[in-house]
C-alpha positions as CSV (number, residue, x, y, z in Angstrom):
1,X,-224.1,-45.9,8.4
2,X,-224.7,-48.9,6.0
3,X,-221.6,-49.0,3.5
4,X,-222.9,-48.5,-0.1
5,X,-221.1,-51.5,-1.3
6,X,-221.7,-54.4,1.1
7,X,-218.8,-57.1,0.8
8,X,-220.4,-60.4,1.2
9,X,-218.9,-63.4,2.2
10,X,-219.5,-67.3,1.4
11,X,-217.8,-70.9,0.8
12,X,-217.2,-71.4,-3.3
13,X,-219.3,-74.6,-4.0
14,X,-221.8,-74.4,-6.6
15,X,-224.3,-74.5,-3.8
16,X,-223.4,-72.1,-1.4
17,X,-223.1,-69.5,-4.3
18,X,-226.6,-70.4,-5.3
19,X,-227.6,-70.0,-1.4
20,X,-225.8,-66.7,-1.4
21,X,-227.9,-65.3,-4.3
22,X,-231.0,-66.7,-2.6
23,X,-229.9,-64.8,0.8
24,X,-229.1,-61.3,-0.9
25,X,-232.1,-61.7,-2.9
26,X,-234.2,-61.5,0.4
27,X,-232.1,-59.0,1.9
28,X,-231.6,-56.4,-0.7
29,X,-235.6,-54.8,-0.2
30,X,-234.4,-54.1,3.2
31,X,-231.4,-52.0,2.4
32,X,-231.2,-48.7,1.0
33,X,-231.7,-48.9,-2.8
34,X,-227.9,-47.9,-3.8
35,X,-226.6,-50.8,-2.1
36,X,-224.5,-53.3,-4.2
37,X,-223.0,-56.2,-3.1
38,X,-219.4,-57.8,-3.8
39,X,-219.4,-61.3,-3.1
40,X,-215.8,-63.1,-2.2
41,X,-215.4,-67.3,-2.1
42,X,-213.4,-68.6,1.0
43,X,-212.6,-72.2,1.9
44,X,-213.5,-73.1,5.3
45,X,-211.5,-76.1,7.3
46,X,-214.2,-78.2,5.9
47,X,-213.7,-77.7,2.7
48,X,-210.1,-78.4,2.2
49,X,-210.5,-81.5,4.5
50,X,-212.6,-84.2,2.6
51,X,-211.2,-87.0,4.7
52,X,-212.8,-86.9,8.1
53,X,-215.6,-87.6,8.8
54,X,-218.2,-85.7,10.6
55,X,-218.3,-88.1,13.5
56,X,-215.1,-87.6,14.2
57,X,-215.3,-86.0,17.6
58,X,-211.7,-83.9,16.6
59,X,-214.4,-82.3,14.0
60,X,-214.3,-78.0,15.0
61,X,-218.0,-76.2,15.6
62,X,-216.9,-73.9,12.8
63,X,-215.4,-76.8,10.7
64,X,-217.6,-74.6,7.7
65,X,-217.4,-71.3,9.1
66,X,-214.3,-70.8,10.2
67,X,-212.5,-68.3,7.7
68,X,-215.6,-66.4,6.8
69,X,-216.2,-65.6,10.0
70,X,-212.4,-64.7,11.0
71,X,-212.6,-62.2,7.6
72,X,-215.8,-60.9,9.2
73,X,-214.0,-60.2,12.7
74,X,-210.8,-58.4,10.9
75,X,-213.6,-56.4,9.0
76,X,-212.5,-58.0,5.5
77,X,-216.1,-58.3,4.7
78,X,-219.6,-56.8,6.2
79,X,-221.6,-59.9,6.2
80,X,-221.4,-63.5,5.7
81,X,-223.8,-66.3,4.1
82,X,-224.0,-69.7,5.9
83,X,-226.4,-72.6,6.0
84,X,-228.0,-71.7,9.5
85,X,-227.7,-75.5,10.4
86,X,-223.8,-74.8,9.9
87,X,-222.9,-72.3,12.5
88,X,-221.4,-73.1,15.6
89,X,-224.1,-73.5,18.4
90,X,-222.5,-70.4,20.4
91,X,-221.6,-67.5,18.4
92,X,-217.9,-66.4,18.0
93,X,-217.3,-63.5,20.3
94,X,-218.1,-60.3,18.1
95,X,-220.3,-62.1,15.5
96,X,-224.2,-61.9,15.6
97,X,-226.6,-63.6,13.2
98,X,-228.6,-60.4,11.2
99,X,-231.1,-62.8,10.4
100,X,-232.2,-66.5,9.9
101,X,-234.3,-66.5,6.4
102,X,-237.3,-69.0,6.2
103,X,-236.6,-71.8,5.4
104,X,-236.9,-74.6,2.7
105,X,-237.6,-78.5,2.5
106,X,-236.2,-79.8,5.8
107,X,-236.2,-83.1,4.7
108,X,-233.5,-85.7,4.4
109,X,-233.9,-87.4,0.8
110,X,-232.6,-90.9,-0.2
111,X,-230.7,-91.1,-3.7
112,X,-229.8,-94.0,-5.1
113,X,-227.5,-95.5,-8.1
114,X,-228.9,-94.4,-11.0
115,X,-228.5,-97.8,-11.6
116,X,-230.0,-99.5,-8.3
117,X,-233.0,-101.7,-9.4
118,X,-235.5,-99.7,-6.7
119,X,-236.6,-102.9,-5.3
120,X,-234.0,-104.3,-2.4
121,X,-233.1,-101.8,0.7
122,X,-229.8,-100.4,-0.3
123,X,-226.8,-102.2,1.9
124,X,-224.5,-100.0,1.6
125,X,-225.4,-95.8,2.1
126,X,-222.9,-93.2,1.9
127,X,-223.4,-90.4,4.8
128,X,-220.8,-88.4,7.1
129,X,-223.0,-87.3,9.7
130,X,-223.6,-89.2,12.9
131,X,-227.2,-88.3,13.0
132,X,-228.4,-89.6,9.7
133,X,-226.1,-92.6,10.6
134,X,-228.2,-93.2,13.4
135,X,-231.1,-93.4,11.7
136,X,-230.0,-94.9,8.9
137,X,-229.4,-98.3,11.1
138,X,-233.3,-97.7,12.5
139,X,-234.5,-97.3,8.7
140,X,-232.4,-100.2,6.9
141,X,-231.7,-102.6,9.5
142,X,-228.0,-104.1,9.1
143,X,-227.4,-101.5,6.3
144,X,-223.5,-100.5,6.0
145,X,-222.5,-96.5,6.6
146,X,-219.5,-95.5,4.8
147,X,-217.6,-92.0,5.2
148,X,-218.7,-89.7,2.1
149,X,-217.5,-85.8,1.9
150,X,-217.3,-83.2,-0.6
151,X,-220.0,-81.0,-2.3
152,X,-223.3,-82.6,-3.5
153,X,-222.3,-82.8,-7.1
154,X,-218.6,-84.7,-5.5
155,X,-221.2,-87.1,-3.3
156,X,-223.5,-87.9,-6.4
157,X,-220.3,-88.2,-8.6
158,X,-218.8,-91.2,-5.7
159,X,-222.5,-92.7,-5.6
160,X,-222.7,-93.2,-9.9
161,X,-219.5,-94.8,-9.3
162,X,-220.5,-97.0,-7.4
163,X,-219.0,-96.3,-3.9
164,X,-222.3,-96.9,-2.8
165,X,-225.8,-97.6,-3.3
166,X,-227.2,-94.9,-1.8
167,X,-226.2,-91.3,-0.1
168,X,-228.5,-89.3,2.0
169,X,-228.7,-85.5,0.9
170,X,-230.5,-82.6,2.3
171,X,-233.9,-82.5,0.2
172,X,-233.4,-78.7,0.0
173,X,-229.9,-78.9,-1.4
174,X,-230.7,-80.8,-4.3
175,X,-233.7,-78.1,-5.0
176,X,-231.6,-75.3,-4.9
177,X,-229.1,-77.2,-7.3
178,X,-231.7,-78.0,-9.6
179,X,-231.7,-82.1,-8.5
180,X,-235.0,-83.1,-7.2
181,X,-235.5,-86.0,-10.2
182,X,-232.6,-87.7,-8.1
183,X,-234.7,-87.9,-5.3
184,X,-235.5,-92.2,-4.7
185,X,-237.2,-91.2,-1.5
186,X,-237.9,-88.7,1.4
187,X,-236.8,-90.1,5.0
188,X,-239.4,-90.4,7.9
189,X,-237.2,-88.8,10.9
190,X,-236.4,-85.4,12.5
191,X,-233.6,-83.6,10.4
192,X,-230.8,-81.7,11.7
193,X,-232.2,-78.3,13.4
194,X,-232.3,-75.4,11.1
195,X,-231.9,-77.4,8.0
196,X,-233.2,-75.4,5.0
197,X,-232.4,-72.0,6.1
198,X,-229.8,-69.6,5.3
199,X,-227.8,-67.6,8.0
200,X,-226.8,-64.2,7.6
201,X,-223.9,-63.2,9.9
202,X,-222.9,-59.6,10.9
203,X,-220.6,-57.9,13.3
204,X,-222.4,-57.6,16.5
205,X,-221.3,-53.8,16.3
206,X,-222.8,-53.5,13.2
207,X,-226.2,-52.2,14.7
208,X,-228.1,-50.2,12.2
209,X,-227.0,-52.8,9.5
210,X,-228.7,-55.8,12.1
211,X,-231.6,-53.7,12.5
212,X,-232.4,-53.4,8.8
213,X,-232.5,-57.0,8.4
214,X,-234.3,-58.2,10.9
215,X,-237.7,-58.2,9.4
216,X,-236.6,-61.0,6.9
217,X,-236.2,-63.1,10.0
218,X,-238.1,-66.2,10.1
219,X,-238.7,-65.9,13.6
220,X,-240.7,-62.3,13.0
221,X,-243.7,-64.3,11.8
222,X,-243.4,-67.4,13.7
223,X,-246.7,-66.6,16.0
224,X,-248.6,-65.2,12.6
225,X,-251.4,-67.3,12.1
226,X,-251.5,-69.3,15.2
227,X,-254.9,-71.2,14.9
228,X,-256.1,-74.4,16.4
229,X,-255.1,-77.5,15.0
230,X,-257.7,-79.6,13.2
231,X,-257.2,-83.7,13.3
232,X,-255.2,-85.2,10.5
233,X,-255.7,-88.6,9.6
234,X,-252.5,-90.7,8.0
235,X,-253.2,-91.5,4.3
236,X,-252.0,-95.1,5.6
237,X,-251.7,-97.2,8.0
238,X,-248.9,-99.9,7.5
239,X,-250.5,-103.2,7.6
240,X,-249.8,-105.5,11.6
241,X,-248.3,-102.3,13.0
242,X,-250.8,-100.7,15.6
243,X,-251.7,-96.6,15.1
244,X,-251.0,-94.2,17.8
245,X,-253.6,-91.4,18.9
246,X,-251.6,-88.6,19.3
247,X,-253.7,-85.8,21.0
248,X,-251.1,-83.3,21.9
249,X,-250.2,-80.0,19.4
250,X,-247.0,-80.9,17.7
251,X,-246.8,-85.1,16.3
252,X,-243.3,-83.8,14.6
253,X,-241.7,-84.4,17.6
254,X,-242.8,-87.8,18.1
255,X,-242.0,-89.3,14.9
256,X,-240.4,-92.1,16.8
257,X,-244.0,-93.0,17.6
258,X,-245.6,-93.4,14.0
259,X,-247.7,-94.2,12.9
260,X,-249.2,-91.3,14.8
261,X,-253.2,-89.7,13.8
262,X,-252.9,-86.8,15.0
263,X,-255.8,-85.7,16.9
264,X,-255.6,-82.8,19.4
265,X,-257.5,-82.1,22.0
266,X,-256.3,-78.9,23.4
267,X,-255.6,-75.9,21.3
268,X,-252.2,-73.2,22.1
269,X,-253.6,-70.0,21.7
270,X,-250.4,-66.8,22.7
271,X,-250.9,-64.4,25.1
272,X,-250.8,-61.1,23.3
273,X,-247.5,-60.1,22.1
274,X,-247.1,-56.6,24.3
275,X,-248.0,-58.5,27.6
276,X,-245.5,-60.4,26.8
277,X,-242.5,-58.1,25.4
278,X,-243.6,-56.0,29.2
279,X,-242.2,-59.0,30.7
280,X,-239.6,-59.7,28.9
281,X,-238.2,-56.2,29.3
282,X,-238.8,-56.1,33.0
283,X,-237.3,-59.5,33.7
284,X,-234.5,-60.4,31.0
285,X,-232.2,-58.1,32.1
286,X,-232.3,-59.3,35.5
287,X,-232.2,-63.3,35.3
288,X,-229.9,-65.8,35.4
289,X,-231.7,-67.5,32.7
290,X,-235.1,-69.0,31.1
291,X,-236.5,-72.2,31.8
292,X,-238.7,-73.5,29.1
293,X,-241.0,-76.9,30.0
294,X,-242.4,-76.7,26.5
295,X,-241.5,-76.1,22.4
296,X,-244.7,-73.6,22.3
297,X,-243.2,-71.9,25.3
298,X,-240.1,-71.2,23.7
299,X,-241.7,-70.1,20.1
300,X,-244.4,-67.3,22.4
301,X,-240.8,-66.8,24.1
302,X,-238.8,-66.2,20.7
303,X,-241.7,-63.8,19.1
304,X,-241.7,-61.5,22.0
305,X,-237.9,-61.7,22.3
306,X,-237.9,-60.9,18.2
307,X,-239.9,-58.2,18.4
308,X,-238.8,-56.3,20.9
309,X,-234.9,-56.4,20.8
310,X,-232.9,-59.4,18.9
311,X,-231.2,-63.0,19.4
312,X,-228.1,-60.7,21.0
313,X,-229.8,-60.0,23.9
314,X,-229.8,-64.1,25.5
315,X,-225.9,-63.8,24.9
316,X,-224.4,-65.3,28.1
317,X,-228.0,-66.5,29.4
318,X,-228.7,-69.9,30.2
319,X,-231.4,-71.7,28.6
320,X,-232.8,-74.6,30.3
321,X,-235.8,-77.3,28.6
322,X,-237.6,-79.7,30.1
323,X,-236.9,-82.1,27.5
324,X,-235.7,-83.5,23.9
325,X,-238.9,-81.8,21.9
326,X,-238.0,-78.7,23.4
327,X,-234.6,-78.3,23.7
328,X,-235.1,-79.1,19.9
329,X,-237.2,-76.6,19.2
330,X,-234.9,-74.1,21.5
331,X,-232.3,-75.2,18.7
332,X,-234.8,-74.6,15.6
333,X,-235.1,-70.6,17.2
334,X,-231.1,-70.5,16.6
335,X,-230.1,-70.9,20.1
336,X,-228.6,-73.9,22.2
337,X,-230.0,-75.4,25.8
338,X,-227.7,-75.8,28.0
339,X,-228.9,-78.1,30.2
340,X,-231.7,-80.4,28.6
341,X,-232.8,-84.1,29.7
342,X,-232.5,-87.0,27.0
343,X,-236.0,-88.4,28.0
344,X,-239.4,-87.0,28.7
345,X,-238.7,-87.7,32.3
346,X,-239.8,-83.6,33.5
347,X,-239.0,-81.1,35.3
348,X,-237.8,-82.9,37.9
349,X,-235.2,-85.2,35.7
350,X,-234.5,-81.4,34.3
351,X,-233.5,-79.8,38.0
352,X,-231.6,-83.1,38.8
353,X,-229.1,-82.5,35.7
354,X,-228.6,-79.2,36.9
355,X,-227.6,-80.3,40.0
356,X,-227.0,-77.4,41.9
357,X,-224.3,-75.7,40.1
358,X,-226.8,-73.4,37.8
359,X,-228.5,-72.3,40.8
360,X,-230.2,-68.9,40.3
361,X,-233.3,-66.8,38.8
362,X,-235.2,-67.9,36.3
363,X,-237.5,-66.8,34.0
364,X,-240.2,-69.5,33.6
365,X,-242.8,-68.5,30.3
366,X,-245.4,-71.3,30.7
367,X,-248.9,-72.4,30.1
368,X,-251.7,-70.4,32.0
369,X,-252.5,-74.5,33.0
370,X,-248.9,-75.0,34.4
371,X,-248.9,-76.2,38.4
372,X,-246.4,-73.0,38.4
373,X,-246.9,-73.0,42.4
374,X,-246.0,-76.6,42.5
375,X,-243.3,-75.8,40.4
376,X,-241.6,-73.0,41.7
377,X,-241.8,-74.5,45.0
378,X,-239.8,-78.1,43.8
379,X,-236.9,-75.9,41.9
380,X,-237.1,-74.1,44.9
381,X,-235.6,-77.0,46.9
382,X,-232.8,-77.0,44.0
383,X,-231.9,-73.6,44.3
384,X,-233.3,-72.3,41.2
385,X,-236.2,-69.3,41.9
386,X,-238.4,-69.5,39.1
387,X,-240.4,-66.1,38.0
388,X,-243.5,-67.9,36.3
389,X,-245.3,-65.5,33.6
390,X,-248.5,-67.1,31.3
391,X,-247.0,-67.0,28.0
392,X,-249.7,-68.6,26.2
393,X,-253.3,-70.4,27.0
394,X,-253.9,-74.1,27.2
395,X,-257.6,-74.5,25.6
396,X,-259.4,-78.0,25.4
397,X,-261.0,-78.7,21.9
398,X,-263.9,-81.1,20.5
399,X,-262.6,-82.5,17.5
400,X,-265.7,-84.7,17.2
401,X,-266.3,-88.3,17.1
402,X,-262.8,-90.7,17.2
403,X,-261.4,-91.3,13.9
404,X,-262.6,-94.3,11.9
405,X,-258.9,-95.4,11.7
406,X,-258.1,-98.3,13.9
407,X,-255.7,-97.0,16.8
408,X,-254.5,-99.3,20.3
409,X,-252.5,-96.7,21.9
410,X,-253.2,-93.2,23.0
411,X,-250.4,-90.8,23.4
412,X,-250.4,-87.9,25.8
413,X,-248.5,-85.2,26.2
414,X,-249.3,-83.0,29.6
415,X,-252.0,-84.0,32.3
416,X,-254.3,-80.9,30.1
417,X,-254.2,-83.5,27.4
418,X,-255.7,-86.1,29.2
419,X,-258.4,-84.3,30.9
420,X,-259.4,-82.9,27.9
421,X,-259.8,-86.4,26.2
422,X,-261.3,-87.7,28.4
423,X,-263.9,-84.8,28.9
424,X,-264.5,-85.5,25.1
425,X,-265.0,-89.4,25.5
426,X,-265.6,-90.5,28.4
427,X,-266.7,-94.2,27.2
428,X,-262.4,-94.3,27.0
429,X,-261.6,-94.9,30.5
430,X,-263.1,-98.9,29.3
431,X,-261.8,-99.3,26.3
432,X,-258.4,-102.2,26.2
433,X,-255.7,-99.4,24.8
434,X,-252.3,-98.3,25.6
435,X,-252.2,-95.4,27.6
436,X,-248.8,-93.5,26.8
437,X,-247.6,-90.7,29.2
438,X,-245.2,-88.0,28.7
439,X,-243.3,-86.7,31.4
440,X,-244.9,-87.7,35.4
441,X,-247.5,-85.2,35.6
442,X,-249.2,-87.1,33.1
443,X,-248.6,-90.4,33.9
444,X,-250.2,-89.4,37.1
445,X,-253.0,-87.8,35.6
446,X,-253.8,-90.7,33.7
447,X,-253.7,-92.9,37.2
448,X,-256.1,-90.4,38.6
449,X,-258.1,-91.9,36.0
450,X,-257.8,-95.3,36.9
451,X,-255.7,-95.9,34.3
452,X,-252.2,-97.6,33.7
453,X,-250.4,-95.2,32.0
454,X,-246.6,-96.5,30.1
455,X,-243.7,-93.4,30.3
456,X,-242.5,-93.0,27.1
457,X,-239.2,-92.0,28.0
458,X,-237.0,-92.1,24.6
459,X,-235.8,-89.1,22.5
């Protein structure tokens, strides 16, 4: 029985309130129409320490979690609002997430002084967390991170005062707060997974309560729609740096790459949904864990999984992926892989991290294009049995004549990929380009074509 007054937890910043509205907003359809809610402000670890930095390795999982979620677990409060990108990678024992709302801008923005002449590369950029630090040193070569904490209005506060010349903010943030015209720039890279959307937490007990939420969840719809991609020319090439062809489904993950033009030539079309709940609820219950090999793999495996039970049921399942992209994406669904390669080395780079200690039965959702028999028989060798199951169909595509843009490289992403292009153009095989391969199958593909092919082999 859903209480008639739900007690709501959050962190007090202007932001997370804001959030919180945003959250209950999206809920409150779902619940009976009686329900009220009574909102209570907690401060988290994070919030009363504005000193350490996020790379600190000493930093907790829950560093913003933490006492909403322990007033949760002594039944304090029924449910509790959290950025999604916030919450520990594995669940507190007794806590499940209700839903994950969609999401907003994922984008990192760059703000600068107020007073900053918008001409030079800021030198010195205020940020806490080691991944935007990372990139910052790729986008402004020789720039200077320093440590900045506290809420968004603090951060902007430090910036005016010139404790920088630049901070880096989530884009969405500064929406919700009402601060776009701050906004000097949006940055070019992969944000942190989840960024954008709001976590609601729940008691795992709290079953009906769970159950009336879940259609708000993002992950409910993320199969609706599915079409085949279309090219998409860049607006703009930078002048002296060469294009990339990109002729796999997803360029996101290859922003390391750009300038990409995206141009598939193979379409992802999902088996239908009941074929693949039936497997899910003969199989799940029974494996070890899932082994994805691609991010389409896991979002067919994530809709089925959605709409036939919820997120609880992987509790204590291993989730392996093949690589970066989709252990990435594994992590965009709300979960974490626990074994996933830094490079786009395969399945076989995959199975020799696991290194024999996660031996067991898998479920392996894949491609109806997958070698699965080649497959199962090299994990085989490893001591992982994979139960293969077509999640989804691997479809070439004629996108038409090449793009007008000038390209020099090609990049591929399966040996499907390559076939396909060079069904489409054959004239190719001739032509003085780049050929770039991810993972070995299509590397060797592409030498089955005559052709050189270069292992692109970072994250």
């Amino acid at each position: 029985m859903v209480p008639q007054i739900l007690r709501v937890a959050c962190r007090g910043s202007r932001l997370s309130r804001i959030q919180t509205e945003e959250a209950l907003s999206a809920i409150q359809p779902l619940l009976p129409r009686e329900t009220q809610f009574q909102v209570t402000h907690f401060e988290t670890p994070g919030d009363r320490d504005k000193n350490t930095p996020l790379t600190d390795p000493n930093v907790p999982a829950d560093f913003f979690t933490r006492d909403i979620d322990q007033a949760l677990l002594r039944g304090e409060v029924d449910l509790a609002v959290h950025s999604a990108k916030d919450i520990p990678k594995t669940p507190a024992p007794g806590l499940a997430v209700a839903t994950l709302l969609p999401g907003r801008d994922s984008r990192d923005a760059l703000i600068c002084r107020v007073d900053w002449d918008g001409k030079t590369p800021p030198k010195v950029i205020g940020t806490s967390s080691p991944r935007r630090a990372e990139e910052i040193q790729r986008l402004f070569p020789g720039a200077q991170t320093v440590p900045l904490r506290g809420t968004i209005d603090e951060r902007l506060e430090q910036l005016d005062d010139e404790a920088c010349d630049a901070v880096i903010v989530a884009a969405c943030a500064l929406e919700r707060l009402g601060l776009s015209h701050r906004i000097s720039d949006f940055l070019p890279y992969e944000t942190a997974p989840m960024q954008g959307r709001l976590a609601v937490i729940a008691r795992s007990d709290a079953e009906e309560l769970i159950f009336l939420l879940k259609p708000s969840d993002f992950r409910m719809q993320l199969l609706d729609g599915t079409l085949a991609e279309r090219p998409r020319p860049p607006a703009m090439i930078p002048p002296g740096k060469p294009a990339t062809l990109y002729v796999g489904t997803n360029p996101d993950h290859f922003q390391g790459c750009e300038p990409l033009i995206h141009w598939p030539v193979i379409g992802l079309f999902p088996r239908p949904r009941a074929e693949r709940v039936k497997v899910l609820s003969a199989t799940l219950g029974s494996v070890r864990g899932v082994l994805f090999a691609s991010p389409f793999a896991v979002r067919c495996f994530v809709d089925a999984l959605m709409h036939w039970e919820d997120g609880r049921t992987l509790h204590g399942k291993i989730l392996l992926a093949a690589g970066p992209s989709t252990a990435r994406e594994i992590e965009q669904m709300g979960f974490q892989a626990s074994v996933a390669p830094a490079t786009f080395a395969g399945l076989d780079a995959l199975l020799a991290k696991m290194d024999g200690v996660l031996a067991g039965l898998y479920l392996y959702p894949c491609s109806d294009a997958a070698p699965t028999d080649a497959r199962v028989i090299d994990a085989a060798k490893r001591g992982v049995q994979l139960m293969a199951f077509a999640f989804y169909e691997n479809k070439p595509l004629s996108p038409g004549p090449l793009p007008s843009v000038p390209f020099s490289q090609v990049l591929f992403t399966s040996p499907s990929t390559v076939t396909a292009y060079f069904t489409n153009y054959p004239d190719e095989v001739k032509s003085n380009r780049t050929w770039l391969a991810i993972g070995p199958s299509t590397l060797e593909a592409l030498g089955q074509k005559g052709l050189k092919g270069v292992m692109v082999n970072g994250q």
